[in-house]
Z-matrix of the N, CA and C atoms (Angstrom, degrees):
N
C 1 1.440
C 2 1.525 1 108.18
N 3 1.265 2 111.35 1 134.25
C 4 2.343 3 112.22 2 -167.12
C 5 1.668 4 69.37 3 -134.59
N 6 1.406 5 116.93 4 145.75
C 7 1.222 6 152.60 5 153.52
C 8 1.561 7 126.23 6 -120.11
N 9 0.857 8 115.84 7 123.09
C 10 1.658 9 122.58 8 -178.05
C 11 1.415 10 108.50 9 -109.64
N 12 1.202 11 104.60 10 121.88
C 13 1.864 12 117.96 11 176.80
C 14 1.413 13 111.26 12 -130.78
N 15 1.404 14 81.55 13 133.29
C 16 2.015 15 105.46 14 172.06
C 17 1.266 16 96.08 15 -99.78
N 18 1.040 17 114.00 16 125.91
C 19 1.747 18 137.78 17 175.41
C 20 1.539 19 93.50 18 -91.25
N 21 1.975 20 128.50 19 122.92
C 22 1.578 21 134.38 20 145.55
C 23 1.741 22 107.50 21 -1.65
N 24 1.060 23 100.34 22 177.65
C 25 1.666 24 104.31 23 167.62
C 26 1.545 25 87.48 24 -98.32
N 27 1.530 26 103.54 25 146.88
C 28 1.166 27 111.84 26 172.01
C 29 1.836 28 136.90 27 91.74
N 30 1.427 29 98.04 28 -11.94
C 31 1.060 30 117.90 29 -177.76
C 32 1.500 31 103.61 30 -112.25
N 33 1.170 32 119.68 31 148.60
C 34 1.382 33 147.57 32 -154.85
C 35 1.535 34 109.40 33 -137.79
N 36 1.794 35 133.87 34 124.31
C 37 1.329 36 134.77 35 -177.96
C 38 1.083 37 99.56 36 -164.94
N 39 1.983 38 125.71 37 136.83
C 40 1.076 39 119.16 38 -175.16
C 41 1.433 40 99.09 39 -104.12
N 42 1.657 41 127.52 40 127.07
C 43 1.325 42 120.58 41 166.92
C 44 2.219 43 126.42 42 -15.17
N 45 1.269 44 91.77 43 -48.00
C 46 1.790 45 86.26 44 171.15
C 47 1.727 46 112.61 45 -50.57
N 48 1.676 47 101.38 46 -63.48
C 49 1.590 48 109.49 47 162.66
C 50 1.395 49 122.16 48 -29.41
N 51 1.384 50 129.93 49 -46.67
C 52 1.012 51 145.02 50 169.14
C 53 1.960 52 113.03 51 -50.38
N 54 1.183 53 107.26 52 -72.00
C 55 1.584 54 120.19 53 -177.04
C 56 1.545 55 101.20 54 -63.95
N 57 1.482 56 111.22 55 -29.37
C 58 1.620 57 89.98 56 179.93
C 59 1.800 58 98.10 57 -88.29
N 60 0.811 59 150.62 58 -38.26
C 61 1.255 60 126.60 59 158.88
C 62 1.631 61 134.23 60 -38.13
N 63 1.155 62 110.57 61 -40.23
C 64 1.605 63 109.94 62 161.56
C 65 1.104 64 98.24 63 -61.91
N 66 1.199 65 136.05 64 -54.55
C 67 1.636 66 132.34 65 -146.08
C 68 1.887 67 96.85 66 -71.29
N 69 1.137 68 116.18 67 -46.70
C 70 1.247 69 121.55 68 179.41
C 71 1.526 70 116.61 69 -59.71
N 72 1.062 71 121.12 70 -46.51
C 73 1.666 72 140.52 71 -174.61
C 74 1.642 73 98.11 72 -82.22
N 75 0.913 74 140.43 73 -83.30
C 76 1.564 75 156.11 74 -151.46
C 77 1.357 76 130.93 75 -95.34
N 78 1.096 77 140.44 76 143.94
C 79 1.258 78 128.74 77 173.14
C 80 1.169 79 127.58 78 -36.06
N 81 1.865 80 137.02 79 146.60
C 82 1.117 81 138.72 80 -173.36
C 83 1.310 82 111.98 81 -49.82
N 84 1.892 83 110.81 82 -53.55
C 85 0.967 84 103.31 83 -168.68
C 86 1.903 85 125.62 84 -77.75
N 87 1.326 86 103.96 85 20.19
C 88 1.671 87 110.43 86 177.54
C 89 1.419 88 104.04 87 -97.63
N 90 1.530 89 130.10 88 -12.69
C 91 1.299 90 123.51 89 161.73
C 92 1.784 91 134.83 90 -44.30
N 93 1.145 92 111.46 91 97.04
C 94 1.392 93 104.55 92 -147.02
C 95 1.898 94 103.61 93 -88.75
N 96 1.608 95 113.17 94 126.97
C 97 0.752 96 114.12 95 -160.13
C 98 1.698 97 121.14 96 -59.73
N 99 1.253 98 113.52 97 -34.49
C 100 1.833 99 137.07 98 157.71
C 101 0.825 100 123.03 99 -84.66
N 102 1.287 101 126.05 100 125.85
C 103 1.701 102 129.36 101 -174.95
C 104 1.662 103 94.91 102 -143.73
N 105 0.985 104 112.31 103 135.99
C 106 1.428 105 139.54 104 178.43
C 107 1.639 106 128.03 105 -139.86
N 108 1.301 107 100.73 106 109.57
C 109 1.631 108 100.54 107 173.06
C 110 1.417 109 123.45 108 -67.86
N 111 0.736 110 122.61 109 120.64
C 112 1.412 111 129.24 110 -179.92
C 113 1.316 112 118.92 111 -114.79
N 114 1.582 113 113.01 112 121.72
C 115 1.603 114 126.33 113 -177.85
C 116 1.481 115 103.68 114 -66.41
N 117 1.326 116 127.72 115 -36.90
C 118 1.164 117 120.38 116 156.65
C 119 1.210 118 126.76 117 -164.43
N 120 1.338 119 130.19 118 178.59
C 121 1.648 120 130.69 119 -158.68
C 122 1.505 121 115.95 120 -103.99
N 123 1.124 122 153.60 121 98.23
C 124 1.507 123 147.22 122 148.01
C 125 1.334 124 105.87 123 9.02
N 126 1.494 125 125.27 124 137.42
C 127 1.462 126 131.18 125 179.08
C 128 1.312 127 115.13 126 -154.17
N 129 1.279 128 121.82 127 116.98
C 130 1.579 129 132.17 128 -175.65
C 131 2.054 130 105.15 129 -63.40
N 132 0.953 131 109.68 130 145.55
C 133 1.899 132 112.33 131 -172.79
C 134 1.498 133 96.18 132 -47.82
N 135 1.388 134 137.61 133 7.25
C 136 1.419 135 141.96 134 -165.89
C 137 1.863 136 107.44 135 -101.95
N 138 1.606 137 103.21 136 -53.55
C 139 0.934 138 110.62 137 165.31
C 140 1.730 139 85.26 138 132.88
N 141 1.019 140 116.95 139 -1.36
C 142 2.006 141 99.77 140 178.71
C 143 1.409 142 109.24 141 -91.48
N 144 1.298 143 110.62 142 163.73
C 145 1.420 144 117.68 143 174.64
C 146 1.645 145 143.73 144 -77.55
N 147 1.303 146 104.45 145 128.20
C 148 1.568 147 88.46 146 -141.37
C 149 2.024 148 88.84 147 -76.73
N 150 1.369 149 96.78 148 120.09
C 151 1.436 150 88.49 149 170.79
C 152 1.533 151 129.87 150 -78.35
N 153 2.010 152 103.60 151 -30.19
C 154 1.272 153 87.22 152 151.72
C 155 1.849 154 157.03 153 -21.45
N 156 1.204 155 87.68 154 -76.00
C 157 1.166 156 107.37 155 161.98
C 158 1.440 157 132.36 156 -36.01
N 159 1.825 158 104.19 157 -42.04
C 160 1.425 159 106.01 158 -175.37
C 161 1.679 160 110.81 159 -83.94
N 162 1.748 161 94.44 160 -11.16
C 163 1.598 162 103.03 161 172.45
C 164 1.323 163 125.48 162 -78.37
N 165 1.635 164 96.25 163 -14.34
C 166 1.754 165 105.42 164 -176.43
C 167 1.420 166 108.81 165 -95.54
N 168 1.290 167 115.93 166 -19.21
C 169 1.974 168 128.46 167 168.02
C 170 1.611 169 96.80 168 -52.68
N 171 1.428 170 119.20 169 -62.55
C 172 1.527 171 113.72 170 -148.36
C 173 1.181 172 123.41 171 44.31
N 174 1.319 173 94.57 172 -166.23
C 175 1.991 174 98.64 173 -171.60
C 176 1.640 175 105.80 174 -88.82
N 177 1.430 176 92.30 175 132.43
C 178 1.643 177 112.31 176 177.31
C 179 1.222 178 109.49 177 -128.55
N 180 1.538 179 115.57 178 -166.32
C 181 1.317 180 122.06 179 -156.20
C 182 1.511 181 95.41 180 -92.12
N 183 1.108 182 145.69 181 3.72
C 184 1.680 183 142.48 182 177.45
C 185 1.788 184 86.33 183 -89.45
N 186 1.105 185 125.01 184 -41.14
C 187 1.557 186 116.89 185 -170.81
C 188 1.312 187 135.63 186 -79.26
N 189 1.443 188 110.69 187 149.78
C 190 1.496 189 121.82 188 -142.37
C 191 1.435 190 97.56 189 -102.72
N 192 1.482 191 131.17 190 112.82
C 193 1.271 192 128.05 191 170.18
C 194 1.641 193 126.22 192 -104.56
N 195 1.228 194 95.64 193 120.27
C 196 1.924 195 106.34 194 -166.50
C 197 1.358 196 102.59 195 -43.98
N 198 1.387 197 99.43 196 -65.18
C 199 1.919 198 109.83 197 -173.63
C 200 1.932 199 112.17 198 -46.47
N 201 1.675 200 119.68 199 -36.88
C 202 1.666 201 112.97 200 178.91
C 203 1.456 202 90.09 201 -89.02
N 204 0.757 203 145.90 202 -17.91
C 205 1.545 204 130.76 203 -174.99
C 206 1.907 205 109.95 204 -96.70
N 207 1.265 206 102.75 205 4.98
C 208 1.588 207 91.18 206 150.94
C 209 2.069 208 94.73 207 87.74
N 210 1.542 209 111.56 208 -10.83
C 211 1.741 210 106.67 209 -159.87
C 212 1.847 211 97.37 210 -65.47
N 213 1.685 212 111.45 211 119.69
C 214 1.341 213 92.78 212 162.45
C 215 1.571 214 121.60 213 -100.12
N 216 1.318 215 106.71 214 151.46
C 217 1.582 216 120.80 215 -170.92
C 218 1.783 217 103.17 216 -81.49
N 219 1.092 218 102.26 217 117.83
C 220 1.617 219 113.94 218 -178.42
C 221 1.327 220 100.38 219 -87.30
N 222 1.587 221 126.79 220 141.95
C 223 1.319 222 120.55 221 -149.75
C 224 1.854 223 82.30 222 -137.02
């Protein structure tokens, strides 16, 4: 599971911050293993998000992976 988040202007969150809040709130298994900040989101002339697109990004070097960074999933 890779999730992409646009953080408000002004607000500041480090992907770990992020997974331990799911992990705390939600089931284990909604902890999403990729997390990526994103300055901003793809948008069809409609205004929705092009998910394509965020499927054709994949994981790169801006992205945060639970499993190399050691995050364990509390079950």
């Amino acid at each position: 599971l890779m999730v992409f988040v646009k953080l408000k202007d002004g607000c500041h969150a480090e992907p770990a911050e992020l997974a331990r809040f799911v992990n705390d709130n939600a089931p284990y298994f909604f902890v999403p293993r990729y997390i990526e900040i994103a300055a901003d989101l793809p948008h069809t002339p409609t205004g929705r998000v092009q998910k394509f697109a965020l499927r054709e990004r994949g994981v790169g070097p801006a992205t945060w992976d639970r499993v190399a960074a050691g995050f364990g999933v509390r079950r």
